[in-house]
N, CA, C and O atoms as a GROMACS GRO file, in nm:
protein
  428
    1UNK      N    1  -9.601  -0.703   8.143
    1UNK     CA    2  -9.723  -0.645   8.088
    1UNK      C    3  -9.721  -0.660   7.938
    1UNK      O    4  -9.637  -0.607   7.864
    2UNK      N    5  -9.835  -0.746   7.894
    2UNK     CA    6  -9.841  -0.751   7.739
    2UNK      C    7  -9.892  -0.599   7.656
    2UNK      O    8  -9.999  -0.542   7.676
    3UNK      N    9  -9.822  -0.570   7.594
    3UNK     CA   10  -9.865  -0.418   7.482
    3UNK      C   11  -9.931  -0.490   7.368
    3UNK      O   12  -9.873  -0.538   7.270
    4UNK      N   13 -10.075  -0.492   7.397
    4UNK     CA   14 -10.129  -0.495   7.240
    4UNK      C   15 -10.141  -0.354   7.156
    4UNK      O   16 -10.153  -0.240   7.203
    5UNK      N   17 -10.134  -0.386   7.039
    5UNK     CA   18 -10.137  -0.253   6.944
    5UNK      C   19 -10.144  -0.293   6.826
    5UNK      O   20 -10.108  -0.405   6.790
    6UNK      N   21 -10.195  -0.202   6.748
    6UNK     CA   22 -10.218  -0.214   6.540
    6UNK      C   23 -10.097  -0.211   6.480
    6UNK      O   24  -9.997  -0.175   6.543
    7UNK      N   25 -10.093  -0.243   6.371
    7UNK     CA   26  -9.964  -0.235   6.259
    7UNK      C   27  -9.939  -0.064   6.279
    7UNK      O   28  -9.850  -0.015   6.349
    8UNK      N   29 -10.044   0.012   6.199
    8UNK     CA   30 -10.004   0.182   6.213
    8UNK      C   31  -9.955   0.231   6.390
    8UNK      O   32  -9.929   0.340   6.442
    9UNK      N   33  -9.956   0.182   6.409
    9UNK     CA   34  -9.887   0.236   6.573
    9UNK      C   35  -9.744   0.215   6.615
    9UNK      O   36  -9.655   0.268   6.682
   10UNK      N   37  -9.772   0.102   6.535
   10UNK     CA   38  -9.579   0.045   6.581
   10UNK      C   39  -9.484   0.147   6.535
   10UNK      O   40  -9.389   0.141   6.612
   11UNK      N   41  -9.462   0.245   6.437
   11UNK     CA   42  -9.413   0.320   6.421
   11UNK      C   43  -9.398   0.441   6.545
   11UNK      O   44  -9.306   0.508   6.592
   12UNK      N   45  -9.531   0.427   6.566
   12UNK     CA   46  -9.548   0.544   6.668
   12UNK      C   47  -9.490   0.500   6.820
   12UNK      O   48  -9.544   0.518   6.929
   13UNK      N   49  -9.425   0.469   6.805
   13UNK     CA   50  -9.372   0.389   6.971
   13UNK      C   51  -9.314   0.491   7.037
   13UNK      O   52  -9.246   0.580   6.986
   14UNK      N   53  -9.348   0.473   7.188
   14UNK     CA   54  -9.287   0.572   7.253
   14UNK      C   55  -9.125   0.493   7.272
   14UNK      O   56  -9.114   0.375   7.236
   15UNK      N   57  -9.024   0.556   7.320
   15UNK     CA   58  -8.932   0.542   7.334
   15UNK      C   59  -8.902   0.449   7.446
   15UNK      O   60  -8.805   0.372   7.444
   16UNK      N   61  -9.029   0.462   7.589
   16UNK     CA   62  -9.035   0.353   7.696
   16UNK      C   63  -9.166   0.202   7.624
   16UNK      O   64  -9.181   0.085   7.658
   17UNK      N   65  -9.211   0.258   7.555
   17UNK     CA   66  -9.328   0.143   7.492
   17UNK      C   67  -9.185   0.053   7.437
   17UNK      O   68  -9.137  -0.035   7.509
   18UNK      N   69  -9.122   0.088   7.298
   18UNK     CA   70  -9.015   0.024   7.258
   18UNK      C   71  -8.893  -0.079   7.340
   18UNK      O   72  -8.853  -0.189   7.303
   19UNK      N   73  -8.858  -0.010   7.446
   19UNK     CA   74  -8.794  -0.057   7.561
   19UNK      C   75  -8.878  -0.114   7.675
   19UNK      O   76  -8.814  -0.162   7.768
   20UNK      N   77  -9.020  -0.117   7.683
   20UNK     CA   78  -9.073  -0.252   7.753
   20UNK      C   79  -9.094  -0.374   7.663
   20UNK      O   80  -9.113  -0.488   7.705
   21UNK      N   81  -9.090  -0.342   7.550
   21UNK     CA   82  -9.118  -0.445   7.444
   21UNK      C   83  -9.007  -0.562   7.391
   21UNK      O   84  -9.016  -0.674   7.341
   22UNK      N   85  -8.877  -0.455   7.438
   22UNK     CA   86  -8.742  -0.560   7.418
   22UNK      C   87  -8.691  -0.610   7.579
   22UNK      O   88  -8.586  -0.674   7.590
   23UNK      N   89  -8.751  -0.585   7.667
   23UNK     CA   90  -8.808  -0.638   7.773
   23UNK      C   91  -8.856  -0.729   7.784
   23UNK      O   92  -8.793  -0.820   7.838
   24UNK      N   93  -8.958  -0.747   7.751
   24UNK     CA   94  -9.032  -0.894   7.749
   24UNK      C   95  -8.931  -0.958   7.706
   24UNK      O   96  -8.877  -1.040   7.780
   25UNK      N   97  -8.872  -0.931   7.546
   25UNK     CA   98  -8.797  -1.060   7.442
   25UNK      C   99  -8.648  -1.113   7.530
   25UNK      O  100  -8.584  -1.215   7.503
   26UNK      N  101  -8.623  -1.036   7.615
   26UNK     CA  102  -8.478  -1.027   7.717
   26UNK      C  103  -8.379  -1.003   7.599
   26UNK      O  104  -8.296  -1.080   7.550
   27UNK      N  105  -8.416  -0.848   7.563
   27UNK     CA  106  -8.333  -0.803   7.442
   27UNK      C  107  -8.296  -0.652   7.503
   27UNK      O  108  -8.369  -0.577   7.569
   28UNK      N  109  -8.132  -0.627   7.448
   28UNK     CA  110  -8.139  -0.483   7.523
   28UNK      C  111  -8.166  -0.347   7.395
   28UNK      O  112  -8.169  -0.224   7.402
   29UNK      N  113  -8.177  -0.425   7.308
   29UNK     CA  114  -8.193  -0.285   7.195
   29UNK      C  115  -8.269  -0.385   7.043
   29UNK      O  116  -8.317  -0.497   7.027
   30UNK      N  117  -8.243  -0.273   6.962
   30UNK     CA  118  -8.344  -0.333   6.885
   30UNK      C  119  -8.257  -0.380   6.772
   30UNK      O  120  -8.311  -0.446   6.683
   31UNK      N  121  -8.108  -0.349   6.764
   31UNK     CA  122  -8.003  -0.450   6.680
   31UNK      C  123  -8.006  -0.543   6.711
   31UNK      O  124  -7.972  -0.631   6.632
   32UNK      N  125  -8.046  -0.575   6.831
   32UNK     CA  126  -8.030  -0.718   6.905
   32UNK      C  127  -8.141  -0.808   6.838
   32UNK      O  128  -8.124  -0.927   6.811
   33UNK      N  129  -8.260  -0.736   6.814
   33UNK     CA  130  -8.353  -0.823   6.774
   33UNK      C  131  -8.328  -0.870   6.657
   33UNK      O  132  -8.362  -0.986   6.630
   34UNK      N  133  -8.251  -0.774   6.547
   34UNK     CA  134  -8.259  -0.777   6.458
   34UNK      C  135  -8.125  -0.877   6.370
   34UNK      O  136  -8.121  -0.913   6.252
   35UNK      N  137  -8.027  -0.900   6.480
   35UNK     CA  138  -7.940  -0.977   6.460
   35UNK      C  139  -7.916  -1.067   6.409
   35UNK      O  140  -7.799  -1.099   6.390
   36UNK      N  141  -8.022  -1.144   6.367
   36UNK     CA  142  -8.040  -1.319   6.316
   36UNK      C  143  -8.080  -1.268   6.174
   36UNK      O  144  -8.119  -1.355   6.095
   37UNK      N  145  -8.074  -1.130   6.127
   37UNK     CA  146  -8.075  -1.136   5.996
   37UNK      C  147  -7.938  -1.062   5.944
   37UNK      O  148  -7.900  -0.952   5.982
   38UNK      N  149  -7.858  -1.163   5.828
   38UNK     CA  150  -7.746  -1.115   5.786
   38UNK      C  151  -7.794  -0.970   5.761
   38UNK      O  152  -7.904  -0.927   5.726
   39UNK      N  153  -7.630  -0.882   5.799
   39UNK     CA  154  -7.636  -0.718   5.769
   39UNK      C  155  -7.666  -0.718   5.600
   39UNK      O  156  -7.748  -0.637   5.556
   40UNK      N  157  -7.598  -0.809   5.510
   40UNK     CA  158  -7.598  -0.767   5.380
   40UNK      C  159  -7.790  -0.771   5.360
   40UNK      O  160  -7.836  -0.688   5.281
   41UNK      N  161  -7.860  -0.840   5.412
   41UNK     CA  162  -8.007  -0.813   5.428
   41UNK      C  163  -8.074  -0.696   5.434
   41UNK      O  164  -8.169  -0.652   5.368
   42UNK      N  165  -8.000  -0.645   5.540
   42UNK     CA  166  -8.088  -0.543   5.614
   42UNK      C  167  -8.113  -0.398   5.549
   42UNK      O  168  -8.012  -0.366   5.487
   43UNK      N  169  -8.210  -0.304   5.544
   43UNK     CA  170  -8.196  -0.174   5.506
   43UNK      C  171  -8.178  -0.109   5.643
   43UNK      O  172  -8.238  -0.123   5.750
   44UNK      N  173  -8.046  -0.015   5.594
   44UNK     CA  174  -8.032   0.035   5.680
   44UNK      C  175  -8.063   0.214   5.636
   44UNK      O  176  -8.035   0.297   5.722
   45UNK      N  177  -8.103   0.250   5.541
   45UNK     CA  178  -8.173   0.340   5.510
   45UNK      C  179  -8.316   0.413   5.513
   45UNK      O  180  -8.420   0.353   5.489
   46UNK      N  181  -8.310   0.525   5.539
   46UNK     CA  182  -8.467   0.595   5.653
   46UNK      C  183  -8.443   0.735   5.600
   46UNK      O  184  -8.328   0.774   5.578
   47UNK      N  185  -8.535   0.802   5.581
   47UNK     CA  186  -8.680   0.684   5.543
   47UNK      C  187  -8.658   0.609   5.406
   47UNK      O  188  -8.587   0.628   5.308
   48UNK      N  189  -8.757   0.510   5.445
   48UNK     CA  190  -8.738   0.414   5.343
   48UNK      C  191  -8.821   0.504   5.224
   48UNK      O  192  -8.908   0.588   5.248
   49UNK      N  193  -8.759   0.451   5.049
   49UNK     CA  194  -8.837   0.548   4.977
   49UNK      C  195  -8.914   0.446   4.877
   49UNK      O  196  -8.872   0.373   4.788
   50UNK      N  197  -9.066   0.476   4.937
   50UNK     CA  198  -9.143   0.399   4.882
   50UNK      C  199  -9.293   0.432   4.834
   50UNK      O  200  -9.350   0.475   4.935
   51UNK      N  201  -9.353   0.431   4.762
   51UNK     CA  202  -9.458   0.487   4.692
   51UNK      C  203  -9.573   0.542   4.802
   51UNK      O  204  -9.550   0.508   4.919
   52UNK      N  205  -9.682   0.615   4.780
   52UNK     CA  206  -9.779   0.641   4.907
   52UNK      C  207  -9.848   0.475   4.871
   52UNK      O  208  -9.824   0.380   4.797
   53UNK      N  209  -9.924   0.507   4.954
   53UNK     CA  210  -9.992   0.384   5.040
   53UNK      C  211 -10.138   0.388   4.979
   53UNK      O  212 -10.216   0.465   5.036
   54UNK      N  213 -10.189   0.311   4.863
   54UNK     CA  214 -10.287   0.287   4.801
   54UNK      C  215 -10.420   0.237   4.899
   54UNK      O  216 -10.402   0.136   4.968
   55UNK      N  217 -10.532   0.296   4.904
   55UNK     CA  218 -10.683   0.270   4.925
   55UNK      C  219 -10.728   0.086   4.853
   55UNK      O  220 -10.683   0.033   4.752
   56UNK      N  221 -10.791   0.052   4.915
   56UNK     CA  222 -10.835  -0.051   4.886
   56UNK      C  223 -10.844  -0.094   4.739
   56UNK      O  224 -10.781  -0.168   4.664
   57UNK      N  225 -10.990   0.017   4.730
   57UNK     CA  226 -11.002   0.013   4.576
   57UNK      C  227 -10.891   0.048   4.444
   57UNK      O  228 -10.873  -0.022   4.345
   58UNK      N  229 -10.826   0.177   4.475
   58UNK     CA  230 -10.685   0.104   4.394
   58UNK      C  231 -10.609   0.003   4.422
   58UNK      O  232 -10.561  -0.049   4.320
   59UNK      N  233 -10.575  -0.052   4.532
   59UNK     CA  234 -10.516  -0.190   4.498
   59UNK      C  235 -10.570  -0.274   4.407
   59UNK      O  236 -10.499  -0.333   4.325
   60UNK      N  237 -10.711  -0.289   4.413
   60UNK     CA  238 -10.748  -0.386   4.351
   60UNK      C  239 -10.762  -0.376   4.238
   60UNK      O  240 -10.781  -0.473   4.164
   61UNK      N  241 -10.754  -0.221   4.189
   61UNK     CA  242 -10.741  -0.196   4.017
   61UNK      C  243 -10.609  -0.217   3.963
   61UNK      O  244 -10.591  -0.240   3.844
   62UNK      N  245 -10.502  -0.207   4.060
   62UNK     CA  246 -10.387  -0.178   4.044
   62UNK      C  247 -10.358  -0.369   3.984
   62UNK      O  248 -10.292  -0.410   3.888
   63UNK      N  249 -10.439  -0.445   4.086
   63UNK     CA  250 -10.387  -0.581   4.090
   63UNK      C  251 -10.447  -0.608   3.952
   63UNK      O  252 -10.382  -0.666   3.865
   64UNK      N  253 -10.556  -0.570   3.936
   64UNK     CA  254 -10.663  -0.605   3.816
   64UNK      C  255 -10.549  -0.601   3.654
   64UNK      O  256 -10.533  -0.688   3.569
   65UNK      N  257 -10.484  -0.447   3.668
   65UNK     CA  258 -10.411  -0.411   3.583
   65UNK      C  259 -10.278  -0.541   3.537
   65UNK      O  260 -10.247  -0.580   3.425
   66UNK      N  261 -10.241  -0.568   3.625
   66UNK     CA  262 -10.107  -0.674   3.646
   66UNK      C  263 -10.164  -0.770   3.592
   66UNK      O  264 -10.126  -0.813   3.483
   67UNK      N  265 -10.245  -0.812   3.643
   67UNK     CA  266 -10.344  -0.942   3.622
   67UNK      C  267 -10.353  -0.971   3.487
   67UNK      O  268 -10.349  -1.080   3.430
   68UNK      N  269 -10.368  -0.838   3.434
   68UNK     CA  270 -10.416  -0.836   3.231
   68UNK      C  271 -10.262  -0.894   3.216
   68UNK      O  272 -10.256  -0.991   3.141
   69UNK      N  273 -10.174  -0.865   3.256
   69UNK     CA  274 -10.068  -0.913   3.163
   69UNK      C  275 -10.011  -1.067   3.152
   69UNK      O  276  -9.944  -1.123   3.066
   70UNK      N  277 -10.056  -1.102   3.250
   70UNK     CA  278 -10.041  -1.234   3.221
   70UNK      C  279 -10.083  -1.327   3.092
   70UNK      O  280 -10.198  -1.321   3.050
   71UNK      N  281  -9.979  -1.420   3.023
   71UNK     CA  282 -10.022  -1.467   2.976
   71UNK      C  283 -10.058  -1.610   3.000
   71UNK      O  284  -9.968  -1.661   3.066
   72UNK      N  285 -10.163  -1.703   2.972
   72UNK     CA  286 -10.234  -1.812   2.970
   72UNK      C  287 -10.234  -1.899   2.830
   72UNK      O  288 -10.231  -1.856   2.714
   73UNK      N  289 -10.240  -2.051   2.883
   73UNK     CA  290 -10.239  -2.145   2.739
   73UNK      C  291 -10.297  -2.141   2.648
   73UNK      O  292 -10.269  -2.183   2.536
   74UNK      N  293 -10.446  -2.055   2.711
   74UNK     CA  294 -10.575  -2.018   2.631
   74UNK      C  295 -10.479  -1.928   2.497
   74UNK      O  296 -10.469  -1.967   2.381
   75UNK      N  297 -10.427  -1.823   2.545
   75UNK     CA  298 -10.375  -1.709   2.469
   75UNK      C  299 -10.214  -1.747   2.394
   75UNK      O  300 -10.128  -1.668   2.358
   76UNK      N  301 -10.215  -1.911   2.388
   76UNK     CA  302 -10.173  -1.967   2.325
   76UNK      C  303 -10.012  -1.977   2.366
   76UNK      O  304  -9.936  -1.989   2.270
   77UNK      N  305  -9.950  -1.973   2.504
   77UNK     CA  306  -9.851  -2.035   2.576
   77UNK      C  307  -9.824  -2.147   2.579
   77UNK      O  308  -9.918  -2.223   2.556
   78UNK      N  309  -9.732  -2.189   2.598
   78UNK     CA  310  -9.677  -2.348   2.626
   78UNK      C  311  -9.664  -2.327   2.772
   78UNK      O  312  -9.618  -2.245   2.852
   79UNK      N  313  -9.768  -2.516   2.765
   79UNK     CA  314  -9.811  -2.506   2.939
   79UNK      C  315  -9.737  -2.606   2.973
   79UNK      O  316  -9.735  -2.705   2.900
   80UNK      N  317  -9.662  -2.601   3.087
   80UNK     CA  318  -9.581  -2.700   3.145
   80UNK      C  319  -9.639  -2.787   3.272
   80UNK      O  320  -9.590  -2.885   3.327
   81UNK      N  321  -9.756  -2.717   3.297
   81UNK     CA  322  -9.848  -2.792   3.424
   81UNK      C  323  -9.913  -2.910   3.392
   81UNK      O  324  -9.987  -2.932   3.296
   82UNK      N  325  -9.861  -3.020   3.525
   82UNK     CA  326  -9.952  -3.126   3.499
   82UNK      C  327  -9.791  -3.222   3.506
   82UNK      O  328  -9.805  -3.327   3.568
   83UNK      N  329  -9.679  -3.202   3.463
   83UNK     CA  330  -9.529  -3.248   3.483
   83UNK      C  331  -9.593  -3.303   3.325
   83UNK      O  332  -9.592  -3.418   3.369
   84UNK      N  333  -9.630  -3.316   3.225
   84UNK     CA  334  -9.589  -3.360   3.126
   84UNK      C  335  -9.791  -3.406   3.070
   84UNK      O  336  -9.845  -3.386   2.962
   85UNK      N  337  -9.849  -3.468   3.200
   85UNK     CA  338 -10.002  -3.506   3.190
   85UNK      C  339 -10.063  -3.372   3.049
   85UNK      O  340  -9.987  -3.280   3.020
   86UNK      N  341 -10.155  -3.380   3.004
   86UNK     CA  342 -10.201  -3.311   2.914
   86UNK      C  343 -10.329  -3.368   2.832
   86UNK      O  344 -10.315  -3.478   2.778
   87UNK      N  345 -10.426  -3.314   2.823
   87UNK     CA  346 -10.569  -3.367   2.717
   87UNK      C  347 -10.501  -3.455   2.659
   87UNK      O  348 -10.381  -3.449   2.631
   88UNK      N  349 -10.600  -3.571   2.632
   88UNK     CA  350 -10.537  -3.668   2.569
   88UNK      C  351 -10.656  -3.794   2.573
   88UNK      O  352 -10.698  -3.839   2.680
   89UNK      N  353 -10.706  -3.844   2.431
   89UNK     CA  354 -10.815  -3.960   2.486
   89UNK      C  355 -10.795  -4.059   2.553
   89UNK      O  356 -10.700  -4.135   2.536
   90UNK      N  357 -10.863  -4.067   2.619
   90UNK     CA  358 -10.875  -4.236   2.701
   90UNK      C  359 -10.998  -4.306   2.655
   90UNK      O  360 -11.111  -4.259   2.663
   91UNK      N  361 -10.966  -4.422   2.606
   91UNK     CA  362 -11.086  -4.520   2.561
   91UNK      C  363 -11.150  -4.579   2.714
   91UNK      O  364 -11.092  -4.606   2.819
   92UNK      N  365 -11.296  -4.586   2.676
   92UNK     CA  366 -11.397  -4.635   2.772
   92UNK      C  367 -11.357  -4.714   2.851
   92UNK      O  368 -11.363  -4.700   2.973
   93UNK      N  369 -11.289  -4.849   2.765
   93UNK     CA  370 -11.260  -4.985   2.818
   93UNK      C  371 -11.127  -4.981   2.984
   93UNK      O  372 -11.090  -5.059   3.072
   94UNK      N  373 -11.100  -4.836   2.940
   94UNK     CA  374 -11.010  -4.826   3.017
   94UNK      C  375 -11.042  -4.865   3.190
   94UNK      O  376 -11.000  -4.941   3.277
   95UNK      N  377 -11.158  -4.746   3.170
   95UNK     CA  378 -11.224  -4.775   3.324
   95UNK      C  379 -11.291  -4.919   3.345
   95UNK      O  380 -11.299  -4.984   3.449
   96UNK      N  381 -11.321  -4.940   3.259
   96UNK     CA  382 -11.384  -5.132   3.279
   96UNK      C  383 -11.296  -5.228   3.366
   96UNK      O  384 -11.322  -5.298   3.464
   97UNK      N  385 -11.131  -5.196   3.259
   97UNK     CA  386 -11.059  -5.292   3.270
   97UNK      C  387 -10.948  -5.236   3.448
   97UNK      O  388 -10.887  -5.310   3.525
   98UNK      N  389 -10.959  -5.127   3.452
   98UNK     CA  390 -10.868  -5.118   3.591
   98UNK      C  391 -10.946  -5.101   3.733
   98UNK      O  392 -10.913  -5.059   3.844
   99UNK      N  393 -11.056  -5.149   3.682
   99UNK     CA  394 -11.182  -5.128   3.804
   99UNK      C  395 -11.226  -5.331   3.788
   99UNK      O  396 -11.309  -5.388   3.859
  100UNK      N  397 -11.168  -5.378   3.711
  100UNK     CA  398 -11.146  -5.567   3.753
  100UNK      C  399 -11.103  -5.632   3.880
  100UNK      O  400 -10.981  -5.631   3.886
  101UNK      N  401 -11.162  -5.689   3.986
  101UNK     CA  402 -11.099  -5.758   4.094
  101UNK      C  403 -10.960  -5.745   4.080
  101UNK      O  404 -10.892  -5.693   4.169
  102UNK      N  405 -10.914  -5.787   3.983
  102UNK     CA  406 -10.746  -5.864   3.947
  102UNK      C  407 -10.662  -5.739   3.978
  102UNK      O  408 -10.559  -5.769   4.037
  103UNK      N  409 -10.674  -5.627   3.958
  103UNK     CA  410 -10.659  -5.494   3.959
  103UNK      C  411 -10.681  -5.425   4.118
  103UNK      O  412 -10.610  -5.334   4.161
  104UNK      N  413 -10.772  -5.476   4.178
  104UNK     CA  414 -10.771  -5.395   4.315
  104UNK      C  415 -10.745  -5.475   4.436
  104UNK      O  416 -10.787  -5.589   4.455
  105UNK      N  417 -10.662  -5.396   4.528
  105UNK     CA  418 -10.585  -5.432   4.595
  105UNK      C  419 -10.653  -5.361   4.726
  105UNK      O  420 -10.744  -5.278   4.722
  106UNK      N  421 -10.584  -5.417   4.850
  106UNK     CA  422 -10.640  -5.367   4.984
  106UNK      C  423 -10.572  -5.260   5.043
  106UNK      O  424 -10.617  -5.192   5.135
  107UNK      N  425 -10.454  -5.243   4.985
  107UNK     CA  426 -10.361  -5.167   5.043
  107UNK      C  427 -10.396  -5.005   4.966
  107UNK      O  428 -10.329  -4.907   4.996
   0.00000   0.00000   0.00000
């Protein structure tokens, strides 16, 4: 039997919901699942201690805020994008001369 369910629920697992679920995976517990990630990885601390859980609209002020700090080339950084490419003139003749038969190929 497939258990569909939301992110906020998974917490809420019953104790037989949890154990049909490592059922399906042919897992007998939930270290088991968790096994393929090195221990030095894992938190093994509960509850985890982590800020409350922001509303939409503060996230997006929150992100807005972060966002200001960035700095940009505009605001006068050294830009490394492009691997080295950068503004730079190109004369007209350029496109004339690499758009010549002699120049294009089929491949």
């Amino acid at each position: 039997a497939m258990l569909r369910m939301n992110v906020d629920s998974v917490s809420r697992l019953s104790h037989e919901d949890r154990k049909s679920m490592l059922g399906e995976l042919n897992l007998q517990d939930q270290d088991e699942l968790h096994s393929m990630i090195p221990s030095k990885y894992r938190i093994n601390k509960v509850p985890l201690n982590l800020p409350e859980a922001l509303t939409e609209y503060e996230l997006k002020k929150l992100m807005r805020q972060q966002e200001l700090k960035n700095v940009n080339c505009v605001d006068g950084a050294t830009c490394f994008l492009g691997a080295g490419v950068y503004d730079h003139e190109i004369p007209s003749v350029v496109d004339h001369v690499v758009t010549k038969q002699e120049f294009l190929t089929g491949y």
